[in-house]
C-alpha positions as CSV (number, residue, x, y, z in Angstrom):
1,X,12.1,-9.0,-63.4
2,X,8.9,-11.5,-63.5
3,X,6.4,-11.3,-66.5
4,X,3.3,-10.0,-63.9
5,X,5.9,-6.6,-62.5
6,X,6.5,-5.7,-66.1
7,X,2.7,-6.2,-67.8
8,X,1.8,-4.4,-64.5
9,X,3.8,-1.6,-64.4
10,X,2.5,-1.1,-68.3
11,X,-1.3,-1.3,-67.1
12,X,-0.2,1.5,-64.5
13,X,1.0,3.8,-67.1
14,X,-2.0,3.1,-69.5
15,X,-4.2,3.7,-66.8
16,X,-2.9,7.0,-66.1
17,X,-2.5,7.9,-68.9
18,X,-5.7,7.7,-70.3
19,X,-7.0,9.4,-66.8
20,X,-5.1,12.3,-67.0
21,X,-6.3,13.0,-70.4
22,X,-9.9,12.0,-69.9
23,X,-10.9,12.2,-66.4
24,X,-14.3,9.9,-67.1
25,X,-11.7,7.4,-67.6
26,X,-11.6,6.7,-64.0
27,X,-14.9,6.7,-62.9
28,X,-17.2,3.9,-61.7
29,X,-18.9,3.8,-65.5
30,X,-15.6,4.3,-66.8
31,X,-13.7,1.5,-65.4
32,X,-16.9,-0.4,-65.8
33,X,-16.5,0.0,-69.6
34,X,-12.8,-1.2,-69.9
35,X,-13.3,-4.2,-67.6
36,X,-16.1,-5.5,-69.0
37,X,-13.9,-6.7,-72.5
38,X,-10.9,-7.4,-71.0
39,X,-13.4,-10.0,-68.5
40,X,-13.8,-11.8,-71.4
41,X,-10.9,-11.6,-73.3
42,X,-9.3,-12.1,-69.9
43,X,-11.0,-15.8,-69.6
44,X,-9.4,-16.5,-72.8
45,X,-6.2,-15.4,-72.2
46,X,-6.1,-16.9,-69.3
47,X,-6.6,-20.6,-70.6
48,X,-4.3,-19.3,-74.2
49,X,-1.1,-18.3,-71.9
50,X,-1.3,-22.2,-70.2
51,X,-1.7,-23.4,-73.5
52,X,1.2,-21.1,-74.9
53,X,3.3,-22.1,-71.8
54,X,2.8,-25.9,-73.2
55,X,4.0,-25.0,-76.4
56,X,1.1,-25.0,-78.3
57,X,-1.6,-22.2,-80.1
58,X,-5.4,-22.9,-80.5
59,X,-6.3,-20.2,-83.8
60,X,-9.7,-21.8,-83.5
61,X,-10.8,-20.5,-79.7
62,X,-12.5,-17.5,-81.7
63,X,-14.6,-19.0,-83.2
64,X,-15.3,-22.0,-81.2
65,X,-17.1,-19.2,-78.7
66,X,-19.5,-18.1,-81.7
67,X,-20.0,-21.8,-82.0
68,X,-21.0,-22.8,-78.7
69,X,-23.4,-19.7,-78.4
70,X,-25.1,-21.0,-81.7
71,X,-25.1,-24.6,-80.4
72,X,-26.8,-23.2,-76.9
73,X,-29.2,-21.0,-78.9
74,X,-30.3,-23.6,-82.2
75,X,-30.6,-26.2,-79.5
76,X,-32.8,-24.3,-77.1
77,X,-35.1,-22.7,-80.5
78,X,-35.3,-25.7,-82.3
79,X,-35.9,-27.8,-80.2
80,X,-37.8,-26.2,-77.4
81,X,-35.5,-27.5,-75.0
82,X,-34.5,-25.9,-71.3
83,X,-31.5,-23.0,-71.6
84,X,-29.5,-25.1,-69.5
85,X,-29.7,-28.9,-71.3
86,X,-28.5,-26.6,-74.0
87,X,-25.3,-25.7,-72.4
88,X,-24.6,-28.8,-71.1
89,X,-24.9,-29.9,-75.1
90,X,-22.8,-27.1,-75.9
91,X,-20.4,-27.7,-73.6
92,X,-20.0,-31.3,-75.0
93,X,-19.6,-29.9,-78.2
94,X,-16.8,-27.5,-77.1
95,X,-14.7,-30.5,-75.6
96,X,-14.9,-32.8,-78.6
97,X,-13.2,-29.8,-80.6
98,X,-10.8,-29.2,-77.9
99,X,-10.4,-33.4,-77.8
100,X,-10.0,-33.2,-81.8
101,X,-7.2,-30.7,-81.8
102,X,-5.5,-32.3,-79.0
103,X,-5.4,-35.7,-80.6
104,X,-4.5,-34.5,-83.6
105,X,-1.6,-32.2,-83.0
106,X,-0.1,-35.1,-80.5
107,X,-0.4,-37.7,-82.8
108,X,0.8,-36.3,-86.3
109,X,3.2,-33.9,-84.8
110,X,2.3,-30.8,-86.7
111,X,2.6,-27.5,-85.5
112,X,-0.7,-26.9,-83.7
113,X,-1.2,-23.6,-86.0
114,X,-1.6,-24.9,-88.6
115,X,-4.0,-27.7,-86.9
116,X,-6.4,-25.4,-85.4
117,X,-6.3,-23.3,-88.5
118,X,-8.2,-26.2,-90.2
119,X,-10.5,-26.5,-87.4
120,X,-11.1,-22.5,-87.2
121,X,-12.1,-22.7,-91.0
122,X,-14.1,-25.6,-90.6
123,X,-16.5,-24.2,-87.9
124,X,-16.3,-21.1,-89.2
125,X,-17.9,-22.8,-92.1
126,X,-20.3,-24.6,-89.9
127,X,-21.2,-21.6,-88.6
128,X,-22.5,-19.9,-91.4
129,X,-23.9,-23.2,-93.1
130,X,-25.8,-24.6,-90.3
131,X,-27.5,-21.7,-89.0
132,X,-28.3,-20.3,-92.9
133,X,-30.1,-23.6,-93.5
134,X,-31.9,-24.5,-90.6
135,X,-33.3,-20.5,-89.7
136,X,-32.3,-18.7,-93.0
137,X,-31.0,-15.8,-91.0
138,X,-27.2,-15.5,-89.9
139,X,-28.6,-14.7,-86.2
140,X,-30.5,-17.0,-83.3
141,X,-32.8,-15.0,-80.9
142,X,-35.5,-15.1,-78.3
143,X,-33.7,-16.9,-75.5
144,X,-35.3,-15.3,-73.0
145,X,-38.6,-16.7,-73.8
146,X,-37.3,-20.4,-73.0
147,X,-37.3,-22.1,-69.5
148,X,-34.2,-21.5,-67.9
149,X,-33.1,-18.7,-69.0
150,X,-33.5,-16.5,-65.5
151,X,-31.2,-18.6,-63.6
152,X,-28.8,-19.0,-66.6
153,X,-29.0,-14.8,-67.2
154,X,-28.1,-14.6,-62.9
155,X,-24.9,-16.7,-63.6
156,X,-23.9,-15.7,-67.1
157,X,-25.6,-12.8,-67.9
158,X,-26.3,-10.3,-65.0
159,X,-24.6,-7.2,-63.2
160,X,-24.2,-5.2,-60.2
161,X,-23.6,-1.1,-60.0
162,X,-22.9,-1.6,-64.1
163,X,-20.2,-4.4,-63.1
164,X,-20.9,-7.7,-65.7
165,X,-20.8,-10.8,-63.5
166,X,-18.5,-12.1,-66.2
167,X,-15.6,-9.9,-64.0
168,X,-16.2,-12.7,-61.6
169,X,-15.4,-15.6,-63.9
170,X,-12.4,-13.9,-64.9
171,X,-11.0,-13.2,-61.2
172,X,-12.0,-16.6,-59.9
173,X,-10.3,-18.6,-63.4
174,X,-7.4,-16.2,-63.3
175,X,-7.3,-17.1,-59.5
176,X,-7.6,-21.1,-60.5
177,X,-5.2,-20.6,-63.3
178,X,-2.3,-19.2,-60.9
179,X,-2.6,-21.9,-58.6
180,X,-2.6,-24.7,-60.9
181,X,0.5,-23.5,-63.2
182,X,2.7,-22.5,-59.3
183,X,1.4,-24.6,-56.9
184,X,0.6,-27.9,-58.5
185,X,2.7,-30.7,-60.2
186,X,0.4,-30.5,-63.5
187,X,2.0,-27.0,-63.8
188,X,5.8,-28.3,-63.9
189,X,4.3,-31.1,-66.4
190,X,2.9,-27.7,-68.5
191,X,6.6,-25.8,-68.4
192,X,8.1,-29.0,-69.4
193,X,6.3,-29.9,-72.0
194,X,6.6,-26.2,-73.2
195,X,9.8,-26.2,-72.8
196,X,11.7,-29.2,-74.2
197,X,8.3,-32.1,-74.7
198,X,10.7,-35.0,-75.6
199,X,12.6,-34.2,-72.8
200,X,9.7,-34.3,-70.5
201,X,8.7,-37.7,-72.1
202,X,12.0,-38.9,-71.1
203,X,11.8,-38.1,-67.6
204,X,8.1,-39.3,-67.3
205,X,5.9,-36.3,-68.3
206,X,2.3,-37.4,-69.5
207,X,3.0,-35.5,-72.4
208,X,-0.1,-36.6,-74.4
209,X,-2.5,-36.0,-70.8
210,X,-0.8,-32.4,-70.8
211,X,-1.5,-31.4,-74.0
212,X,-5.4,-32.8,-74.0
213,X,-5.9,-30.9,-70.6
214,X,-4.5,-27.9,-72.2
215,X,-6.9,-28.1,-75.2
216,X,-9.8,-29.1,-73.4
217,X,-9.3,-25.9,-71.0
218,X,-9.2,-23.6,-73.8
219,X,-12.6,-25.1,-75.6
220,X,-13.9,-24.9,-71.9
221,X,-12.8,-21.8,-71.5
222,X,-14.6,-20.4,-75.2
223,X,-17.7,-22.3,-74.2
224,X,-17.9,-20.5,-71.0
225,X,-16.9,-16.8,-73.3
226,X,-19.7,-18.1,-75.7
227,X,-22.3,-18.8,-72.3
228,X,-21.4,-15.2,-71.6
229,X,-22.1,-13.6,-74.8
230,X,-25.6,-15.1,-75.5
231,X,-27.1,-15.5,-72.4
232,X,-26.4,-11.8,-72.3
233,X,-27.9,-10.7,-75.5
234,X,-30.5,-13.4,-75.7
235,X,-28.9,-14.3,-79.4
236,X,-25.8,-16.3,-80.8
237,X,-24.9,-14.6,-84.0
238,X,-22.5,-16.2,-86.9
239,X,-19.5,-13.4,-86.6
240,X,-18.9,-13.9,-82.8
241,X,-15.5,-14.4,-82.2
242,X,-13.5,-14.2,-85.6
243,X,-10.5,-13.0,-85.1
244,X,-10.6,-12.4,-81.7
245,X,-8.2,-15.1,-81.7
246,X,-5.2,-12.8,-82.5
247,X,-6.0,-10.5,-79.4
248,X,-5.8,-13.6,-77.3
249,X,-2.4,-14.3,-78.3
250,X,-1.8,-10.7,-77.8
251,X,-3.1,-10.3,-74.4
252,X,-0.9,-13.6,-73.2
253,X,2.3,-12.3,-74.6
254,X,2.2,-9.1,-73.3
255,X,1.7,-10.8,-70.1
256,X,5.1,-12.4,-70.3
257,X,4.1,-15.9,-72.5
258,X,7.1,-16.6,-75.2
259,X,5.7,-17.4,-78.8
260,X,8.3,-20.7,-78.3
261,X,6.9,-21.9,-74.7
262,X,7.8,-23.0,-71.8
263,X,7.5,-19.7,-70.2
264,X,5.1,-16.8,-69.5
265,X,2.6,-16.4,-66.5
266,X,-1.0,-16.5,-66.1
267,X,-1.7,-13.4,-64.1
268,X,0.5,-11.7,-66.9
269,X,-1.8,-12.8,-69.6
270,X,-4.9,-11.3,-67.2
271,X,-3.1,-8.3,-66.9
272,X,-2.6,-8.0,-70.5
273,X,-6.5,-8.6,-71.2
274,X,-6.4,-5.8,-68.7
275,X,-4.7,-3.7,-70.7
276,X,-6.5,-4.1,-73.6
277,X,-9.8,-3.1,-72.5
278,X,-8.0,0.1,-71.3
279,X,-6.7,0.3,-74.8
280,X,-10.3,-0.3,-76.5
281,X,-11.9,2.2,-74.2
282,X,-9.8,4.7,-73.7
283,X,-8.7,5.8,-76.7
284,X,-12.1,7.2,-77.8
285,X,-12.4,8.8,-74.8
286,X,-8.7,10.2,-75.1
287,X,-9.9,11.9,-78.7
288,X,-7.6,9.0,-80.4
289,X,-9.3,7.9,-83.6
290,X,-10.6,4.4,-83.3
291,X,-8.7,3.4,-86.4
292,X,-5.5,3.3,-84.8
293,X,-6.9,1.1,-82.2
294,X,-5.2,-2.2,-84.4
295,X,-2.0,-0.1,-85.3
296,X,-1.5,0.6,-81.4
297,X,-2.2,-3.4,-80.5
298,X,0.3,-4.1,-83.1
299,X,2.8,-1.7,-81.7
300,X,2.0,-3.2,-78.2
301,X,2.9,-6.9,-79.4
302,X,5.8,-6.2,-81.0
303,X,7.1,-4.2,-77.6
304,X,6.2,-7.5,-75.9
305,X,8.2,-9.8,-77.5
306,X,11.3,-7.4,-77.7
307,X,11.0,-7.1,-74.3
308,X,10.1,-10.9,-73.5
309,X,13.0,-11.5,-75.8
310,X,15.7,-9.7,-73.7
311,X,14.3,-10.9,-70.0
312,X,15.1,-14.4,-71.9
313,X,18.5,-13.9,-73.0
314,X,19.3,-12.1,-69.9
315,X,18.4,-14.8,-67.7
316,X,20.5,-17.0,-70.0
317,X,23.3,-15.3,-69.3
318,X,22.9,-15.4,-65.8
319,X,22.5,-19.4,-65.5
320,X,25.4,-19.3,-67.4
């Protein structure tokens, strides 16, 4: 059974279930409200489940997305600069993090956890210490009033019928994603790596160019969450994105993605983001106190990797 047919089924069964206890659930506004945070979370779990296939975690993808937005909306304030220069500086900024973890985990060989640990604390720091000492408040605003700022609001920030354009990013990556991990040879180098990286080396593997590619997609990816979020609001705020980390993971296990790499799908991991918005929105709406929304996304995980667990040691019987 592939990772997509059983994160699907499970998004079936949420979906109705939610639906048969609260009708709303399955109306335009209410599927508008449960995609529009799994878009985002989807964007993220899209590049996290490549980067999981390879092997490898990035804890500091939360925050890098408060970062960027901060970097996009200082940049533009400060400096009275166009919305989109500021981007492109953000964007710059986003890779040289994604470049730093790379580096760093290929070349000293420590678990990338514990890598991007260090760099989530560190921006996290930079976070609250930069914007504290150049604004004295913890939160950027006024975007709007800067050139730019329609056209970047039309790609990053708009909607149709109560639908957030970022839907589209997420279809169109998830799309992008699926194509590169099944149709390309940079998505056997990905599963080798994952799966046995000195192994890969020895047959030829760019090991090093695979796991920089898979970094760099996952800052990309939190600078494009981070575009999303304050071209949106207008503001960049010093909490966005802490913790949110976690639920990536989350969403690309459930899709299928094995906590040891080397296996797991990308349409899974959507599917799971999927399922977490249905998750976030639903239960309110089911009469389910919003307390037990973290106790239910633990419960979830940990039927995820039971179940990834088993389709693994039942297709190791089989080769066998």
């Amino acid at each position: 059974m592939s990772p997509e047919f059983g994160s699907g089924a499970a998004a079936v069964v949420v979906f109705c279930a939610f639906w048969a206890y609260a009708p709303v659930f399955a109306s335009r506004s209410g599927i508008a409200n449960f995609l529009d945070p799994a878009a985002n979370l989807g964007i993220m779990a899209v590049a996290v489940a490549l980067l999981m296939i390879g092997g490898e975690f990035d804890l500091s993808a939360g925050v890098l997305i408060g970062s960027t937005g901060l970097v996009t909306a200082l940049t533009t304030t400060l400096l009275d600069v166009n919305v989109w220069l500021s981007m492109l500086v953000s964007l710059g900024f986003a890779l040289l993090v994604g470049l730093f973890n790379g580096l760093v985990v290929h070349r000293t060989k420590l678990p990338s956890f514990i890598i991007t640990l260090g760099t989530m604390f560190m921006l996290w720091g930079l976070n609250y210490a930069v914007t504290q000492r150049l604004t004295n408040q913890v939160t950027v605003g006024g975007l709007s009033e800067y050139n730019g700022y329609d056209s970047a609001h039309a790609v990053f920030g708009s909607s149709y019928a109560g639908f957030q354009v970022s839907l589209l990013w997420w279809v169109g990556l998830t799309a992008v994603g699926v194509l590169l991990l099944t149709r390309t040879r940079a998505g056997n180098w990905v599963f080798a790596v994952g799966g046995n990286a000195a192994g890969a080396l020895a047959v030829g593997v760019p090991v090093l160019r695979v796991r920089l590619g898979l970094f760099l997609g996952t800052a990309a990816c939190a600078w494009l969450v981070g575009q999303l979020t304050v071209v949106r609001y207008s503001s960049a705020t010093v909490t966005t994105g802490i913790g949110s980390e976690f639920y990536f993971i989350i969403a690309a296990v459930i899709g299928g993605c094995l906590l040891t790499g080397g296996a797991g799908s990308v349409l899974g991991a959507s599917i799971g983001a999927l399922i977490f918005g249905m998750v976030q929105q639903g239960m309110p709406l089911a009469g389910v106190p919003s307390e037990f929304f973290r106790f239910l996304l633990g419960a979830i995980l940990l039927a995820a990797v039971l179940v990834n667990l088993a389709l693994k040691n039942r297709a190791q019987r089989v080769r066998s």
